[in-house]
C-alpha positions as CSV (number, residue, x, y, z in Angstrom):
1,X,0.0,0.0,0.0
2,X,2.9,2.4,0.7
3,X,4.4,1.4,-2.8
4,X,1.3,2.2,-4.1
5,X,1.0,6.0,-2.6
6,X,4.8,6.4,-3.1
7,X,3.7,5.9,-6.9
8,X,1.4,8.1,-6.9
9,X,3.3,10.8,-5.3
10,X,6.3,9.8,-8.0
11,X,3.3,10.8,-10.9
12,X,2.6,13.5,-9.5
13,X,6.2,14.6,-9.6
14,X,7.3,13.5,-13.1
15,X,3.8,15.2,-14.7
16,X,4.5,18.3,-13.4
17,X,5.3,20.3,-17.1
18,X,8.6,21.2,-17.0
19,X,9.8,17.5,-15.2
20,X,7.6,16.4,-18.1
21,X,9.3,18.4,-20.8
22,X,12.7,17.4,-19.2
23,X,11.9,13.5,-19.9
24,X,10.5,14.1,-23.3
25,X,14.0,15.7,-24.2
26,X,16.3,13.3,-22.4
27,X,14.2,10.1,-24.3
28,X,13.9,12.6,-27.8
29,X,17.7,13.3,-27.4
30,X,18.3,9.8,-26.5
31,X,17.5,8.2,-29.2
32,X,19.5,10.8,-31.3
33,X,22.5,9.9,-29.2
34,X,21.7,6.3,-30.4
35,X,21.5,6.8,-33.6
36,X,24.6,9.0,-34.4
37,X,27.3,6.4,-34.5
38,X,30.6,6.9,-32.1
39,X,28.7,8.8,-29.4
40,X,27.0,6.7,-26.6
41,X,24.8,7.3,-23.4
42,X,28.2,8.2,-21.6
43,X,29.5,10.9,-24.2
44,X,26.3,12.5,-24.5
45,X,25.5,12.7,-19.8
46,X,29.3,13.8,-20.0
47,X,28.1,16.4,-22.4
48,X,25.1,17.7,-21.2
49,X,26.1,17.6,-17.3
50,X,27.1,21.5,-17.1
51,X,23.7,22.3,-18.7
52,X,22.0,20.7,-15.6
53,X,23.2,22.6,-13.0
54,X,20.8,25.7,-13.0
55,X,17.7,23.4,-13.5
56,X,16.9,21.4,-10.1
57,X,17.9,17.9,-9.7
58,X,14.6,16.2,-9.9
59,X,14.3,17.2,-13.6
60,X,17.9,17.3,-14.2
61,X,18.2,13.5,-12.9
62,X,14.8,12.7,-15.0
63,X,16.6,14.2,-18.3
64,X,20.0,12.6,-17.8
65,X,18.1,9.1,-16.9
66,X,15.9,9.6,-20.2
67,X,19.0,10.2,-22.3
68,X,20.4,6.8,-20.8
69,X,17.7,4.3,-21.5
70,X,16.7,6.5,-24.8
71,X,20.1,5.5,-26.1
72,X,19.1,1.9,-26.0
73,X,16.3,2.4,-28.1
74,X,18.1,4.4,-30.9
75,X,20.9,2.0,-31.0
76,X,18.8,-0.4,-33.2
77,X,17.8,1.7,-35.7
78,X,21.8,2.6,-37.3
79,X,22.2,-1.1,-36.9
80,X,19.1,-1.9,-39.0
81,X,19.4,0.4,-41.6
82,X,22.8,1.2,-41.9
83,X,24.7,-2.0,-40.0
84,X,26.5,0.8,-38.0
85,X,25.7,0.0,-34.0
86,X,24.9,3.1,-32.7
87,X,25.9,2.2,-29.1
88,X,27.4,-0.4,-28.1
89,X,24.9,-2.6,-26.7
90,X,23.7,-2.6,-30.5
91,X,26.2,-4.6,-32.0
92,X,24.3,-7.7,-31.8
93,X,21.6,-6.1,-33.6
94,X,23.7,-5.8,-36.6
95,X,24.2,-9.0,-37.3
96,X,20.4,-10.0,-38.3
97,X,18.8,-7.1,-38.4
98,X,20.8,-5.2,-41.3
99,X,20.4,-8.9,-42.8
100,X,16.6,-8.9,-42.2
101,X,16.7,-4.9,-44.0
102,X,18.6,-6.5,-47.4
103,X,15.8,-8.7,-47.8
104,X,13.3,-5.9,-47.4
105,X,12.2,-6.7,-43.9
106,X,13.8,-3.9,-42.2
107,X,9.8,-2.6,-41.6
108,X,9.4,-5.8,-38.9
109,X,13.1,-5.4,-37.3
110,X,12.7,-2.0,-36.5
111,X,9.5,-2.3,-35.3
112,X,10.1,-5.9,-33.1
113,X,12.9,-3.7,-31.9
114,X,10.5,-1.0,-30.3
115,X,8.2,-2.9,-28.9
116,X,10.5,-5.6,-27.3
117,X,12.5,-2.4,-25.7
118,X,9.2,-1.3,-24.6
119,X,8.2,-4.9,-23.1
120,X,11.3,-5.0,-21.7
121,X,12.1,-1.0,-20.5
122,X,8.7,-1.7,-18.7
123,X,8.9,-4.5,-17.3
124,X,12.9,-3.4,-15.7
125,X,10.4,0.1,-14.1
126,X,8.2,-2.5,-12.3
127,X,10.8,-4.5,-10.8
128,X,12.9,-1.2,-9.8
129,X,9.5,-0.2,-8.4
130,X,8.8,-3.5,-6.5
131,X,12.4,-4.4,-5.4
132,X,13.8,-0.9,-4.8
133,X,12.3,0.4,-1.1
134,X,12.6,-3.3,0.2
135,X,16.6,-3.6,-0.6
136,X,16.6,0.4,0.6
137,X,15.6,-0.4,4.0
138,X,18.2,-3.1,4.4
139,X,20.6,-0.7,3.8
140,X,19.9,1.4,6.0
141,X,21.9,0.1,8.6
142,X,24.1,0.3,7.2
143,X,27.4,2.6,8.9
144,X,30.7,4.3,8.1
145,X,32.4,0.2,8.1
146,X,29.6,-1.3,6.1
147,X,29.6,1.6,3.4
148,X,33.4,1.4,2.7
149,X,33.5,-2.0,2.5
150,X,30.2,-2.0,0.2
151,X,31.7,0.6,-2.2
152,X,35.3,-1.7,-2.1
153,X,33.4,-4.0,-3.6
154,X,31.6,-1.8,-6.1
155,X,34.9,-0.8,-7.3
156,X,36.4,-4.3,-7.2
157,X,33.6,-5.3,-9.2
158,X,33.6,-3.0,-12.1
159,X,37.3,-3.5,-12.8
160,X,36.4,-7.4,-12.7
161,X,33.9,-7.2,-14.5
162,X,35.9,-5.0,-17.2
163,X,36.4,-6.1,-21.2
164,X,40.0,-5.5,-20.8
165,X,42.9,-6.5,-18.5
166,X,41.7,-6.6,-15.0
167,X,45.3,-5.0,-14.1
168,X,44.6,-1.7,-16.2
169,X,41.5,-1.8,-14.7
170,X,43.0,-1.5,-11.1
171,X,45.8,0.8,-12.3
172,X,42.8,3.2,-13.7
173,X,40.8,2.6,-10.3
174,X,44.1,3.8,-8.5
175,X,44.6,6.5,-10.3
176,X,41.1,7.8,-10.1
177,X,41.2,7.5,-6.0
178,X,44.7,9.5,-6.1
179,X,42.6,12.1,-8.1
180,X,39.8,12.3,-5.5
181,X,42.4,13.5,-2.7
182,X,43.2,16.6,-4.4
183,X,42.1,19.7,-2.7
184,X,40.7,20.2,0.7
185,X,41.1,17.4,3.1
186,X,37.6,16.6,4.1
187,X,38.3,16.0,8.0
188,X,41.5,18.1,8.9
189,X,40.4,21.1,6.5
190,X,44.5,21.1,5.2
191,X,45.2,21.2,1.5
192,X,46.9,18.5,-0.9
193,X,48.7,18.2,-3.7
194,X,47.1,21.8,-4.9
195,X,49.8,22.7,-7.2
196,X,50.5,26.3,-6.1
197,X,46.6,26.6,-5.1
198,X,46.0,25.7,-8.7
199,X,43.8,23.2,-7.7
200,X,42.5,24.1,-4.4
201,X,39.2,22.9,-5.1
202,X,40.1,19.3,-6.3
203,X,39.7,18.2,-9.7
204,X,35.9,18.1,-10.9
205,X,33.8,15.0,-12.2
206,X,32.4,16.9,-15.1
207,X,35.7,18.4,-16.9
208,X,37.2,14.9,-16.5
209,X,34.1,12.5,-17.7
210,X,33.9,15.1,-20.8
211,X,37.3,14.8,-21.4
212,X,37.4,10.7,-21.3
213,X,34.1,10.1,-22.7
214,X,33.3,13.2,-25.4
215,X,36.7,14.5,-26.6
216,X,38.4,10.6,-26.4
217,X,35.1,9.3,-28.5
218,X,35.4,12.6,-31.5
219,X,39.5,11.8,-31.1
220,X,39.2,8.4,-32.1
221,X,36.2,8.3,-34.5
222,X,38.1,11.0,-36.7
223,X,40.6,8.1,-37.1
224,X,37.7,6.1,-39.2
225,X,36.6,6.2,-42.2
226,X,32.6,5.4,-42.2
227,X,30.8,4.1,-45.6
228,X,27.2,4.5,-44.9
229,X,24.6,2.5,-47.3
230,X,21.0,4.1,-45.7
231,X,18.2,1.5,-46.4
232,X,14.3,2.6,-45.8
233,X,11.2,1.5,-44.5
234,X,7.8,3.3,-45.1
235,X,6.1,3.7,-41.8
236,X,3.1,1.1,-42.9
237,X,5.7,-1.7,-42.8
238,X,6.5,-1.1,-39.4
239,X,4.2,-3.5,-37.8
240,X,5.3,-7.3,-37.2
241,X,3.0,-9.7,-38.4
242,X,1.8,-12.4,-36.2
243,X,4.2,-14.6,-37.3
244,X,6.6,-12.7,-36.4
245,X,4.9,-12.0,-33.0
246,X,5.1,-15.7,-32.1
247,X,9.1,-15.7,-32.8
248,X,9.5,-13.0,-31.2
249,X,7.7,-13.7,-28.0
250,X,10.3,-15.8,-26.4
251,X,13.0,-14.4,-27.0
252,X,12.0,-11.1,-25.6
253,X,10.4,-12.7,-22.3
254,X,13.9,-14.3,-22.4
255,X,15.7,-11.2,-23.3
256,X,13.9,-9.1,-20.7
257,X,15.2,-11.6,-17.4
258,X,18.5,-12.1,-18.3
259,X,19.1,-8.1,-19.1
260,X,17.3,-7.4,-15.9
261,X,19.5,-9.6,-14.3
262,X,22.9,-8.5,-15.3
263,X,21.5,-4.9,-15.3
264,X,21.8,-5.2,-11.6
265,X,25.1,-6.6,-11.0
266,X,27.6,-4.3,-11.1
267,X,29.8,-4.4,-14.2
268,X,27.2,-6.3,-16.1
269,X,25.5,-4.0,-18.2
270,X,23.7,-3.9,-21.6
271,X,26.1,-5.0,-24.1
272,X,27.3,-8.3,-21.9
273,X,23.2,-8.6,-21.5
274,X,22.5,-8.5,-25.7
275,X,25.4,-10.5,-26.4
276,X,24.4,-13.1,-24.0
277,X,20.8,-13.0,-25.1
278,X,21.6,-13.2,-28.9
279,X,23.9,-16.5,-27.9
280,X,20.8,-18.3,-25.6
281,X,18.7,-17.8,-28.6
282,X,21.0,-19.0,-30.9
283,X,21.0,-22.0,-28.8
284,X,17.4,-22.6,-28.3
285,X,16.3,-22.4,-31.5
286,X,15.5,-24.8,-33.8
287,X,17.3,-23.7,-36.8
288,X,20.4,-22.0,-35.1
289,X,22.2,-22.1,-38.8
290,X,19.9,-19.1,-39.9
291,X,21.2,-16.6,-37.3
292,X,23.2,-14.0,-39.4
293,X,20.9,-14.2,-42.1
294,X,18.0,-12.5,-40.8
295,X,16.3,-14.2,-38.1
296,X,14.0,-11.9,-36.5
297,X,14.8,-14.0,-32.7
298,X,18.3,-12.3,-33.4
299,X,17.0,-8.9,-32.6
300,X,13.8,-9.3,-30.4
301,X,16.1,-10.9,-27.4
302,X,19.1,-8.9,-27.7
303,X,17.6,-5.4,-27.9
304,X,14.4,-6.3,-25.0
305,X,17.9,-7.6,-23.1
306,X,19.9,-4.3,-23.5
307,X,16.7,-2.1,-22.4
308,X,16.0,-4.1,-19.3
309,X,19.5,-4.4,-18.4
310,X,19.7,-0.5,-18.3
311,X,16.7,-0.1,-16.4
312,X,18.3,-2.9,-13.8
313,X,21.1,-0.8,-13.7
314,X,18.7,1.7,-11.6
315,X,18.2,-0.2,-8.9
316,X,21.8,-0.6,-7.2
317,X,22.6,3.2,-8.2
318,X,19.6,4.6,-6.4
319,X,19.2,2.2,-3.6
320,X,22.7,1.1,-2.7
321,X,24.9,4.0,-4.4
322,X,27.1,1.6,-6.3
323,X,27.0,2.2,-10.3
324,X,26.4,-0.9,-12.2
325,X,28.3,0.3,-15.4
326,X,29.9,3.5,-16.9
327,X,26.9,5.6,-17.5
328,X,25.6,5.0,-14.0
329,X,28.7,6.2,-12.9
330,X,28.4,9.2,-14.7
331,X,25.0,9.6,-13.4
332,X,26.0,8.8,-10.0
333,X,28.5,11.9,-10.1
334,X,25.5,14.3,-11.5
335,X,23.8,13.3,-8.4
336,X,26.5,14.0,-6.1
337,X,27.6,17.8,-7.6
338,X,23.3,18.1,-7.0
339,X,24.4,17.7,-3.6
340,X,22.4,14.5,-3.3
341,X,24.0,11.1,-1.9
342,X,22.3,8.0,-3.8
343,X,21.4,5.4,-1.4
344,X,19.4,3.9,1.2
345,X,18.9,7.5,2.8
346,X,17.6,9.1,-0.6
347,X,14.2,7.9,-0.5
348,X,13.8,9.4,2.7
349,X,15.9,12.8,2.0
350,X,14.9,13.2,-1.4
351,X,11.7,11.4,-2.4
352,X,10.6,13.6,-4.9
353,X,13.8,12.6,-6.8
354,X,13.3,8.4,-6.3
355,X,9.8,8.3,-6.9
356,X,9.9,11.2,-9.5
357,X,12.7,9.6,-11.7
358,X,11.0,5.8,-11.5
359,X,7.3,7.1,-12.8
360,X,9.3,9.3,-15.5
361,X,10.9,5.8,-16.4
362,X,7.3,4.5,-16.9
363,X,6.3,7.8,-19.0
364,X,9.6,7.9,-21.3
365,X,9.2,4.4,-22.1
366,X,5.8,5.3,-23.6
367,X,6.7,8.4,-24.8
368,X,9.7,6.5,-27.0
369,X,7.4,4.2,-28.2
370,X,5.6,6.7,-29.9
371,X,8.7,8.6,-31.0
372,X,10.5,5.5,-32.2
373,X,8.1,4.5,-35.4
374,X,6.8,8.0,-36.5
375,X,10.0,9.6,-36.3
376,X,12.5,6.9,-38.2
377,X,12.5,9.1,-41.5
378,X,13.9,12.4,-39.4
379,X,16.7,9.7,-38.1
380,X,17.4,8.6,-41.2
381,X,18.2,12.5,-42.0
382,X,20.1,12.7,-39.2
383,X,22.4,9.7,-40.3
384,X,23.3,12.2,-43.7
385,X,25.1,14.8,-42.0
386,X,28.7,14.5,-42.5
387,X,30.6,13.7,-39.4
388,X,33.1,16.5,-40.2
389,X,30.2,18.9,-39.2
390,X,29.3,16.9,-36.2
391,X,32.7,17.0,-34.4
392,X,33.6,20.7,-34.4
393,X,30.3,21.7,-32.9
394,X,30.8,18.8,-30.0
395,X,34.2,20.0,-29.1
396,X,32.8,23.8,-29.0
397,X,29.8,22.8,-26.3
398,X,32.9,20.5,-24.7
399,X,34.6,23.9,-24.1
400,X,31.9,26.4,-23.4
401,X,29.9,23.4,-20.8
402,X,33.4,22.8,-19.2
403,X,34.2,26.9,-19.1
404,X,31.0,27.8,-17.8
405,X,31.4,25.2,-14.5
406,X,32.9,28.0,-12.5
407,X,33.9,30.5,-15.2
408,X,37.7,29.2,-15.1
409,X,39.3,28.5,-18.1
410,X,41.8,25.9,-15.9
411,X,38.1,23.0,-15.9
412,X,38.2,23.7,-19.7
413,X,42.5,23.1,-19.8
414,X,41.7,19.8,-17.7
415,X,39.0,18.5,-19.5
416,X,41.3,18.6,-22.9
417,X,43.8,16.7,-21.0
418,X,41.7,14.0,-19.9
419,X,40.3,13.8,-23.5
420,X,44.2,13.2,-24.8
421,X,44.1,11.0,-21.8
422,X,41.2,9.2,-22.9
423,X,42.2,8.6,-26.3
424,X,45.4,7.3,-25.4
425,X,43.7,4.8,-22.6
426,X,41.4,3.9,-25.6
427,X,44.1,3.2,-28.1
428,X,45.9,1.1,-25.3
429,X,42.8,-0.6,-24.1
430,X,43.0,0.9,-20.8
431,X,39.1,1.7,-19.8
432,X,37.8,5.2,-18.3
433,X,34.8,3.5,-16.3
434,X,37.2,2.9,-13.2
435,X,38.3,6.1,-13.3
436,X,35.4,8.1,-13.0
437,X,33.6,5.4,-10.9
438,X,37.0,5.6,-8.0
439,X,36.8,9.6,-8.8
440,X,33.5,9.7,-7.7
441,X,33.4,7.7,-4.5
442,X,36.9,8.7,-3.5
443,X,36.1,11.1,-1.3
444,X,32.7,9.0,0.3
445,X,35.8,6.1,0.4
446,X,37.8,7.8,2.7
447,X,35.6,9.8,4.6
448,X,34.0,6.8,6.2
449,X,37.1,4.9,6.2
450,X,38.5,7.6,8.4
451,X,35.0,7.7,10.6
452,X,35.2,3.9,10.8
453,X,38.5,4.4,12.8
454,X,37.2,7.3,14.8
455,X,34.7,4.9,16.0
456,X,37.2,2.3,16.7
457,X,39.5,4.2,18.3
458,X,41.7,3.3,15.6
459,X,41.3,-0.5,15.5
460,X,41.1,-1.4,11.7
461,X,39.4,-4.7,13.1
462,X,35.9,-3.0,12.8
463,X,35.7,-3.5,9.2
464,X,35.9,-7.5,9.9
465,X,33.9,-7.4,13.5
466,X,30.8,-6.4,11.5
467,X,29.5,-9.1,9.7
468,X,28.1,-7.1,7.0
469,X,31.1,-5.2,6.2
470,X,32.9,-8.5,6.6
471,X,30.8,-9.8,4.1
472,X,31.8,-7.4,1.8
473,X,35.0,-7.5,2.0
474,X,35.2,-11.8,1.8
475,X,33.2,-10.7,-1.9
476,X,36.0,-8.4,-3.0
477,X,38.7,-10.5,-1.9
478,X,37.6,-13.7,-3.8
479,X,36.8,-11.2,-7.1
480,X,40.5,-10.5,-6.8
481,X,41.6,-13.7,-5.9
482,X,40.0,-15.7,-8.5
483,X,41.4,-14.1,-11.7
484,X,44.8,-15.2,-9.7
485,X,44.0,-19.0,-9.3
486,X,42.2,-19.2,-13.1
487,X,45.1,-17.2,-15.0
488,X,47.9,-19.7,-12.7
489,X,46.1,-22.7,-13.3
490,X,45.8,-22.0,-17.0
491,X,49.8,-21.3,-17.2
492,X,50.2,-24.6,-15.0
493,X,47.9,-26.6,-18.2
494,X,50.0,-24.9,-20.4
495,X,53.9,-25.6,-19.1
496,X,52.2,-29.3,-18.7
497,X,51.4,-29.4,-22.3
């Protein structure tokens, strides 16, 4: 019954007009973010995150949240028509729907593709709904001990869970946490490592996620050369038949679990969720051989897996604090300059913000649906403008949102280094996501590490005393200790051989 007045309250919230005109942009320029090839949910929050900060954070969060999950939905649509993911998490969609678009199909792919994201964005809002408060008020007793050890683990977990080298991923991590201690020391008020009171208030989230995630992506994209072949599909041949519907049911009731799922565990994310997906279907099916020649199962499951997955990917950011991938860490860094702390305590402190930004989940999923189909000519538009147009005018809003943080032209001077930075981790296959993610909690990392001792009186057995914390903490050692044992035992097969 609470859940159900909480909802309520949340709808009353996201349909106030400008929270209303806030999601309709975030899902509108969404999609647009997934179309445009090379830029991605986390270029585009990186982007956008100065222009937030004179609007409150209710609508600012509903925006940012709507460009995130209205990036899933555009994805499919470059992949279709052109066989160019537009986001990651759209790779897999390449591989039968561009097929399914040669053979003049491209009508039932693109529209299979909405409606399974719907099914699926849904279906991720009503579990966050259903599974959020309960998992919020376990937290919530959480202390200092139990929320250093907890956010160990989140960043133990997304350099596990990382496509690369689990060492670069650690040697990222590090350097993001050494990053976090510049500036004002948060218990003893001295400065550190300020550089001739260069930097005396720290180094900000914003000028360095712009600088890893927009100027890295235009960097490396102007390295590629692009041939774009733009198919079609008249807006009456958008509708799957019932054929199709009977394919496609399956897979996106498969699809929509198994994204949820891995939405939700940190490091899991969208793309691991659609490539997963595509490979169960592949599996089950009775004619695996005709995957990558058009099958419509090969899009259903992987794009309703990608949509719940970053819907799951809610529910440990706003309930437990911990980002589940990337974007969320992004978004968990827009929350934090709002002055908010995501966690158990923000459904009590900020309310208007959890319930407002779930029921806006429910609206943009709608509102996309009714974007997607109409609006597939304007995207195909979209896809025409050369890419030597595109990139100047990102860099100048990279400057001018960077510039106009504090009106100091050193946020702008960092944020270009972090974008050489970012192309060079890129080009060496070192990832940003650590980064940002130890960047961000760095300073929540060491404050309660240093309350947890205040408590103690110094003893550094409170972090093991507590069973929760110790919990934790057993989790983050075996995610390091594992890679160990697997990479040994593999060398060990190998010396046998």
């Amino acid at each position: 019954m609470e859940t159900i007045q909480s909802l309520f309250y949340g709808f009353q919230v996201a349909l106030q007009p400008m929270n209303l005109a806030y999601c309709f942009f975030g899902v509108l320029l969404g999609t647009l973010v997934g179309v445009l090839p090379g830029l991605g949910p986390s270029a585009a929050i990186a982007l956008l995150l100065p222009s937030t900060f004179k609007i409150n954070p209710v609508s600012a969060t509903i925006m940012l949240a709507g460009i995130y999950y209205g990036a899933m939905y555009g994805g499919s649509t470059t992949s279709i028509l052109v066989n160019i993911p537009g986001e990651a998490a759209s790779v897999v969609t390449c591989l039968d729907g561009y097929q399914m678009a040669l053979r003049g199909r491209a009508g039932p792919a693109l529209g299979i593709a909405a409606f399974g994201s719907f099914i699926a964005g849904t279906f991720a809002v009503v579990a966050l709904t259903v599974i959020g408060p309960p998992l919020a008020g376990i937290a919530l007793k959480f202390g200092p001990p139990e929320y250093f050890s907890m956010m160990i683990v989140g960043i133990v977990v997304l350099t596990y869970l990382s496509s690369g080298s689990m060492v670069k991923a650690m040697m990222t991590a590090a350097v993001g946490l050494t990053l976090s201690g510049v500036g004002m020391d948060i218990i003893s008020g001295t400065y550190r490592f300020t550089y001739a009171r260069i930097l005396l208030d720290g180094i900000g989230i914003v000028p360095v996620v712009m600088g890893l995630f927009g100027i890295s992506e235009v960097l490396l994209n102007l390295e590629t050369v692009v041939k774009r072949e733009i198919l079609t599909a008249p807006l009456r041949d958008l509708f799957p038949t019932l054929r199709d519907w009977k394919n496609s049911v399956g897979p996106i009731i498969r699809g929509t679990l198994l994204g949820f799922f891995l939405g939700i565990v940190p490091g899991g994310g969208s793309v691991i969720a659609a490539f997963a997906s595509y490979a169960i279907e592949k599996k089950v099916s009775k004619h695996p051989e005709g995957f990558g020649k058009g099958m419509i199962q090969g899009v259903a499951g992987p794009e309703a897996a990608n949509n719940a997955g970053a819907g799951g990917a809610f529910i440990p950011l706003l309930t437990l604090g911990i980002p589940a991938n990337p974007v969320t860490a992004i978004l968990l860094g827009a929350l934090v300059i709002h002055g908010l702390q995501p966690g158990p305590l923000l459904m009590a402190k900020a309310p208007d913000l959890f319930w407002g930004t779930i029921t806006s989940m429910y609206l943009g999923n709608c509102m996309l649906l009714v974007l997607n189909l109409p609006l597939i000519g304007l995207w195909v538009q979209v896809l025409r403008v050369p890419y030597y147009l595109l990139y100047p005018l990102i860099l100048l809003f990279c400057l001018i949102g960077s510039y106009s943080l504090n009106n100091r032209v050193g946020d702008a001077v960092i944020m270009l280094m972090f974008g050489i930075a970012g192309y060079l981790m890129k080009k060496f296959r070192y990832e940003g996501a650590p980064l940002v993610l130890a960047l961000v909690l760095g300073r929540k990392l060491e404050s309660t590490f240093r309350e947890s001792l205040i408590m103690s009186r110094g003893d550094f057995s409170i972090f093991v005393a507590r069973p929760i914390s110790l919990g934790f903490l057993i989790v983050a050692a075996l995610l390091l200790i594992v890679p160990i044992m697997t990479q040994r035992k593999k060398i060990s097969s190998l010396e046998d051989n």
